[in-house]
C-alpha positions in Angstrom: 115.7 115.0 52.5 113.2 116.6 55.5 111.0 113.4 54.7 113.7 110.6 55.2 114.8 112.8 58.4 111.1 112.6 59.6 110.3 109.1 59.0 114.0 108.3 60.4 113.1 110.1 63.8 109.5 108.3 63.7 111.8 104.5 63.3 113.8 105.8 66.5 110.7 107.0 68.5 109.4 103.6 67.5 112.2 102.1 68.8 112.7 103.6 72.0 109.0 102.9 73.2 109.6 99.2 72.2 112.7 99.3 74.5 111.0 101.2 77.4 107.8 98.8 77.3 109.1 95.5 76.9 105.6 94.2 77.6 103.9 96.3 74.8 103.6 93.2 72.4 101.4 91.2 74.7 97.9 91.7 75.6 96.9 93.7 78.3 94.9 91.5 79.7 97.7 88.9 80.0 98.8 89.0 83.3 102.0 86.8 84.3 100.9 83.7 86.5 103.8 85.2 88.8 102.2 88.4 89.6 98.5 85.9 90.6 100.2 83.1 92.6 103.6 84.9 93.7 105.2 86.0 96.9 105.3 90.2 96.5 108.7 89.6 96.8 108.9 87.1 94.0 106.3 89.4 92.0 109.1 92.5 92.9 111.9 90.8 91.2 109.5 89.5 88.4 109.4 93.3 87.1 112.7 94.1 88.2 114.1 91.3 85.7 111.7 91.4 82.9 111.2 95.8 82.7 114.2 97.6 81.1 115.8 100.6 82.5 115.7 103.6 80.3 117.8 106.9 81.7 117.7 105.4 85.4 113.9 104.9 85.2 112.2 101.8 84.9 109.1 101.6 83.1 106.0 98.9 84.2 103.0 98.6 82.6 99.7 100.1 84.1 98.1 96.7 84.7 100.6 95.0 86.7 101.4 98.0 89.0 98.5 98.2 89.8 98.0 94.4 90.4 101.4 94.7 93.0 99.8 97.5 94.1 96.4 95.6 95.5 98.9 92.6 96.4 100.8 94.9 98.7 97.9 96.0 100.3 96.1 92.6 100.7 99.7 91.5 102.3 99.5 94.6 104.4 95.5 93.8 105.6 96.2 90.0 106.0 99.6 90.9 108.5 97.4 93.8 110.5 94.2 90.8 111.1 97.4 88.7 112.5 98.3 91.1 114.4 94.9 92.1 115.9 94.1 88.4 116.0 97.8 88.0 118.4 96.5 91.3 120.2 93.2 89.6 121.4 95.6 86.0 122.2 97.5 88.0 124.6 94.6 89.7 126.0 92.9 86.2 126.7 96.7 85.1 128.5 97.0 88.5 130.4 93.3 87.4 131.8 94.4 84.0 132.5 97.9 85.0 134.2 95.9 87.2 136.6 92.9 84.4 137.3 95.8 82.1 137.9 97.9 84.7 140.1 95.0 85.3 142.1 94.4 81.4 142.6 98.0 80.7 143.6 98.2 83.6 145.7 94.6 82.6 147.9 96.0 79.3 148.1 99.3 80.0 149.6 97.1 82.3 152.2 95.4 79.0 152.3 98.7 77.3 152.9 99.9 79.5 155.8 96.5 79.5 157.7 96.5 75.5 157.2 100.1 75.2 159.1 99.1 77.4 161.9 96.2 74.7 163.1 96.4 71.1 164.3 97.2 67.9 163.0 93.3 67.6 161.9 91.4 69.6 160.0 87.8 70.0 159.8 86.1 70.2 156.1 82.7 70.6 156.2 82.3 68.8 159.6 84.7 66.0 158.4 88.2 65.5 160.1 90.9 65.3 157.8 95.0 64.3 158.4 97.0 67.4 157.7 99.3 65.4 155.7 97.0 64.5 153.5 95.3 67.9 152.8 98.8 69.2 152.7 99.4 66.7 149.8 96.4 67.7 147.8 96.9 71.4 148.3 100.4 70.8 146.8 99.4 69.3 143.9 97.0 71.6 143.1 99.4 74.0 143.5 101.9 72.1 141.5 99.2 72.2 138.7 98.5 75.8 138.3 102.1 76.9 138.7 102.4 74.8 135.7 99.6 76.0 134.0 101.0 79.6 135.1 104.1 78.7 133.5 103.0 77.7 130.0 100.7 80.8 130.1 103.6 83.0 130.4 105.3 81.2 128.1 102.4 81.3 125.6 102.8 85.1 126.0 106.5 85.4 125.9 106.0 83.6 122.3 102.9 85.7 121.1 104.5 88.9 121.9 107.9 88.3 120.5 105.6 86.9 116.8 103.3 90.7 117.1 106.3 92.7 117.1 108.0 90.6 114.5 105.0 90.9 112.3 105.0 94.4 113.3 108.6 95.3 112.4 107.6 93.4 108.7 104.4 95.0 108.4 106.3 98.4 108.9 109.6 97.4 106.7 106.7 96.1 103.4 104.7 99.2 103.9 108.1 101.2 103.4 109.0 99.4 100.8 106.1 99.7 99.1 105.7 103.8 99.3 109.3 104.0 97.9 108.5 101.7 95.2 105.2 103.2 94.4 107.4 107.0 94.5 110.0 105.5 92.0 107.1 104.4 89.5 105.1 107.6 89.9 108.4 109.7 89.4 109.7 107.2 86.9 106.2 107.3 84.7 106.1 111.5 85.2 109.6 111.9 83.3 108.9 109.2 81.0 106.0 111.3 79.9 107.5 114.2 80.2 110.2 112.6 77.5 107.7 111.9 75.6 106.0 115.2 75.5 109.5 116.5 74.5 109.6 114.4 72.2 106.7 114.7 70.1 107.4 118.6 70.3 110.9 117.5 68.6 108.6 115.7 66.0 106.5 118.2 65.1 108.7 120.9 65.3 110.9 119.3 62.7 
């Protein structure tokens, strides 16, 4: 009678890893072409609809965390280079906006000197009509505003995509820590059940 109660506990023990490891009859090598070519998200739901939940805790097999695990990080390395590449854009605008600020604003002292003096204008010994200078001055004028305007424009757009891709690289590194948390504390009581178990076993 203590045998067929033994080998009866060894079928359930059996059992229940087969149910907590739903993964346990392939080989360990095998890694799902969802958790190579995936988004992490996609690769998140992957294990959330193919591991089973056993007393709240969801158990995932070593491989494939740890394969999420480098995916999170390369997602987290690849949205920090963005970042530092926007960072060094808006640098390269900032310079610009202040080249072109100081251009526009020696012009207009240009400008105001211009109207002060008479109908001609001497340029390097060479008479020139005021209208005419005051036309070209214009223009250029006309130009780098324009060119001032699609720089702040240019920055307007690059800062609103870094904090974006900020706020996301902050929100996936969050999720990430509690997932990693939930596997650590998920893998600690399963072997902990385990442990319990096999003093049950050999107890009995």
């Amino acid at each position: 009678m203590g045998k067929m109660n033994f080998a009866g506990i060894r079928i359930a023990f059996a059992v229940g890893l087969m149910t907590m490891f739903p993964f346990a009859g392939r080989a360990q090598t095998a890694m799902p072409d969802m958790l190579l070519n995936g988004t992490l998200k996609e690769q998140m739901d992957y294990v959330q609809e193919k591991t089973r939940i056993y007393e709240d805790f969801r158990a995932i097999r070593e491989d494939m965390f740890q394969k999420i695990k480098g995916n999170a990080l390369d997602s987290l390395k690849a949205a920090k280079a963005q970042i530092n590449g926007l960072k060094n854009n808006t640098k390269a605008l900032n310079l610009r906006i202040d080249t072109l600020n100081v251009s526009v604003g020696t012009i207009k002292t240009d400008l105001e000197q211009m109207t002060k003096t008479k109908n001609s204008i001497s340029l390097l010994g060479i008479e020139i009509n005021k209208t005419a200078y005051n036309a070209v001055l214009w223009t250029i004028i006309v130009a780098l505003a324009g060119f001032l305007t699609v720089g702040f424009l240019a920055y307007q757009r690059n800062h609103r995509v870094t904090a974006h891709t900020r706020k996301e690289c902050e929100e996936l590194k969050k999720e990430f820590e509690a997932y990693r948390k939930a596997s650590r504390e998920a893998r600690e009581k399963m072997s902990m059940t385990h442990f319990n178990e096999l003093k049950k076993i050999r107890g009995a």
